[in-house]
C-alpha positions as CSV (number, residue, x, y, z in Angstrom):
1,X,-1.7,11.1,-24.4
2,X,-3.6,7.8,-25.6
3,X,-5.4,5.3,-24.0
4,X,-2.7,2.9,-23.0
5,X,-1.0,5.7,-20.9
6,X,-3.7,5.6,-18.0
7,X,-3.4,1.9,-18.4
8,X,0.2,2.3,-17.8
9,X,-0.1,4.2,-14.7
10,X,-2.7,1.9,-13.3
11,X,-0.8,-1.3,-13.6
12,X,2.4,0.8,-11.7
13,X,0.1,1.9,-9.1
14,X,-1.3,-1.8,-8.9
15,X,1.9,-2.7,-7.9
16,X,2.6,0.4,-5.9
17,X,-0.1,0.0,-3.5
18,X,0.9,-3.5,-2.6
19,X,3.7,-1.5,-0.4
20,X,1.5,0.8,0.6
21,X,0.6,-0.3,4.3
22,X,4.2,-1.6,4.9
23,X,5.5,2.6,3.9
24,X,2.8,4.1,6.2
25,X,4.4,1.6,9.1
26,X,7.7,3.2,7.9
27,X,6.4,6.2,8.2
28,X,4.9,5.5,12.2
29,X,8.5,3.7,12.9
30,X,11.1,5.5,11.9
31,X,10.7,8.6,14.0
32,X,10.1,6.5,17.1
33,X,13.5,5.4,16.9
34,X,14.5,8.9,16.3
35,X,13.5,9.8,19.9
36,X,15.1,7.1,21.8
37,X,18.3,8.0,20.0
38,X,18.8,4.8,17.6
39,X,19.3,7.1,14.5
40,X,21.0,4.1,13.0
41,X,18.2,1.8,12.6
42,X,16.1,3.4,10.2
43,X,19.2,4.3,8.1
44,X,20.2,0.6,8.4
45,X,17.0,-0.7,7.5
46,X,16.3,1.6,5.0
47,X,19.4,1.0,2.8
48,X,18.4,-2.8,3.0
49,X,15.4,-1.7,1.4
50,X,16.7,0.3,-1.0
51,X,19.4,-2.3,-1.6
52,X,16.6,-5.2,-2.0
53,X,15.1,-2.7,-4.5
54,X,17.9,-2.0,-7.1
55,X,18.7,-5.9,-6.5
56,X,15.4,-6.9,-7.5
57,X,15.0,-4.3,-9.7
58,X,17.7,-4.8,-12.2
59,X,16.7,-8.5,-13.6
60,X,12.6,-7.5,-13.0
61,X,13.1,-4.1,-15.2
62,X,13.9,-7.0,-18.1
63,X,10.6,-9.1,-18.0
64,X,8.5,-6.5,-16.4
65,X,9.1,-2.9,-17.3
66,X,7.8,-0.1,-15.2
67,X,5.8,-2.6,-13.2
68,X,8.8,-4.5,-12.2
69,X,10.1,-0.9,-10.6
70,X,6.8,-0.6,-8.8
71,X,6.9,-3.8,-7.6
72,X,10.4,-3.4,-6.5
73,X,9.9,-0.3,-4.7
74,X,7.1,-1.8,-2.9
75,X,9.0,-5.4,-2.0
76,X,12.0,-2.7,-0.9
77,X,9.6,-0.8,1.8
78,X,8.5,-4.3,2.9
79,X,12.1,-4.9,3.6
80,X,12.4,-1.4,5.3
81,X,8.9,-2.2,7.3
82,X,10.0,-5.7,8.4
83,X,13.6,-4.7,10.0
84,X,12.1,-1.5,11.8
85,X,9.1,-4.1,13.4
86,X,12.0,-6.0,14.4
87,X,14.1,-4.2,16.0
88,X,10.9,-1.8,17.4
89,X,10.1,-4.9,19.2
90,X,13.2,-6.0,20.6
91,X,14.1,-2.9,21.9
92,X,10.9,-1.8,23.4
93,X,10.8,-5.6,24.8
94,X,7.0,-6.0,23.7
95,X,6.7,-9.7,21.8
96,X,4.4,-10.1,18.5
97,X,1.5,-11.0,19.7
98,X,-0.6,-13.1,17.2
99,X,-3.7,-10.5,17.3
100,X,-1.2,-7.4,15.9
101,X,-0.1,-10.0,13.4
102,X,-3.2,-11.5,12.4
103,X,-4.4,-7.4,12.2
104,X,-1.5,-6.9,9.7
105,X,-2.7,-9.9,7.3
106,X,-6.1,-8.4,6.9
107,X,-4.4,-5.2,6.2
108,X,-2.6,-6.5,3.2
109,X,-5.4,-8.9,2.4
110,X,-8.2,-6.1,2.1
111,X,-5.5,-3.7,0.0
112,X,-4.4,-6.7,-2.5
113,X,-8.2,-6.9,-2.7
114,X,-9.2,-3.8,-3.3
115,X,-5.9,-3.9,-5.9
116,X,-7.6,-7.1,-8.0
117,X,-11.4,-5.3,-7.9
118,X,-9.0,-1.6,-9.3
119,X,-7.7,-4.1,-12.1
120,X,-11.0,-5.7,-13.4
121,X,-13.2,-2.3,-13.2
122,X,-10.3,-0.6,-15.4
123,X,-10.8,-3.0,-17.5
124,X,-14.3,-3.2,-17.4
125,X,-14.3,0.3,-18.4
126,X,-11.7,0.1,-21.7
127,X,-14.2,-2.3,-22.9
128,X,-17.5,-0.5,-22.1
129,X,-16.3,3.0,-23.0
130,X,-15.0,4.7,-25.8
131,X,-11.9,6.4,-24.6
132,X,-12.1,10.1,-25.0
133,X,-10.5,12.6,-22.8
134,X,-13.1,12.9,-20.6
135,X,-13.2,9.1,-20.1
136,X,-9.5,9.2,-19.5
137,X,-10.0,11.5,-16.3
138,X,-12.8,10.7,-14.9
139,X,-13.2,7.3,-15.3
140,X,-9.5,6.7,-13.2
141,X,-10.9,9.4,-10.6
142,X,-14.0,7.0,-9.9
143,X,-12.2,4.1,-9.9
144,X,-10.1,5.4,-7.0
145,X,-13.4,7.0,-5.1
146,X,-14.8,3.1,-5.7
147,X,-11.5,1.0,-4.6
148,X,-11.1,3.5,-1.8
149,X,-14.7,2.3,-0.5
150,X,-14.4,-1.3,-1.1
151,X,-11.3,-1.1,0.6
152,X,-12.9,0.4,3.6
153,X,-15.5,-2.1,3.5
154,X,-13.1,-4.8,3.3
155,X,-11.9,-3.4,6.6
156,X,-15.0,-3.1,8.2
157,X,-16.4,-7.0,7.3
158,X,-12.4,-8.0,8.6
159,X,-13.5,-6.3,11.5
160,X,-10.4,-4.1,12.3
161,X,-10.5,-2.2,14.9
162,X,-9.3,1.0,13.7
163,X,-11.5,1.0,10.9
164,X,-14.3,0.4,13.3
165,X,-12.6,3.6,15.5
166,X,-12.7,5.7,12.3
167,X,-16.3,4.7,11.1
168,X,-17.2,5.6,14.9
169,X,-15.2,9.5,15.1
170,X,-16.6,10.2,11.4
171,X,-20.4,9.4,12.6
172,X,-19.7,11.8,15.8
173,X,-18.0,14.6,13.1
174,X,-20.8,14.1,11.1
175,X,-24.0,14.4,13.4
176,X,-25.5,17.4,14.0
């Protein structure tokens, strides 16, 4: 275990977290279709993801290694994410309406964010630290704690209502 291996896993997980909003959609999507008996459209759309994936994968493996995979896997879910809207849309008859979308780009524009400000502190740290084992755990742990904050801050200056709902439910949880 050196120090290039955390390095390793953060530069995959930069690229894995870009797909990270479009797999918890997935995740909301899929089962509604489940209950109106349309069993087919997630399947559908999910082997169009997968397919995207080991499409894009096999010529990105080549110039990018394992951060071509992440970034694969995360342009795949986006594939996934896309078809379900689609088709969640035209079959519950309710149009896109420029709010929901305009929600959806601050999404990805506050975790892209809080990917970049993950990037620079890890490498902030490789050059302020000496890397001992110690440093190798806990230095990653607080760089999640702190890109998990920004990200929610991000959220809260974009003024999304949901983080807005959360902020308000964890201040009622929280007072005496």
């Amino acid at each position: 275990f050196t120090h290039q291996d955390p390095l390793q896993t953060a530069q995959a997980l930069m690229f894995y977290a870009i797909g990270l909003p479009f797999y918890a959609s997935v995740k909301v999507k899929a089962p509604i279709f489940f209950t109106i008996n349309s069993s087919k459209t997630p399947m559908m759309a999910s082997l169009a993801g997968v397919g995207f994936n080991i499409v894009f994968n096999l010529p990105m493996y080549k110039t990018m290694g394992h951060r071509g995979l992440a970034l694969g896997t995360s342009l795949g879910v986006m594939i996934n994410s896309a078809i379900l809207t689609f088709f969640y849309h035209r079959k519950t008859n309710q149009p896109y309406s420029m709010s929901s979308i305009f929600v959806r780009f601050k999404i990805i524009a506050s975790s892209l964010l809080m990917g970049i400000a993950a990037h620079y502190m890890w490498q902030d740290a490789q050059l302020r630290f000496t890397m001992t084992k110690l440093h190798i755990i806990l230095i990653p742990l607080i760089i999640i704690g702190l890109s998990g904050l920004l990200y929610a801050m991000i959220m809260w200056l974009l003024n999304v209502e949901e983080m807005k709902k959360l902020v308000i439910t964890l201040k009622k949880k929280l007072s005496p």
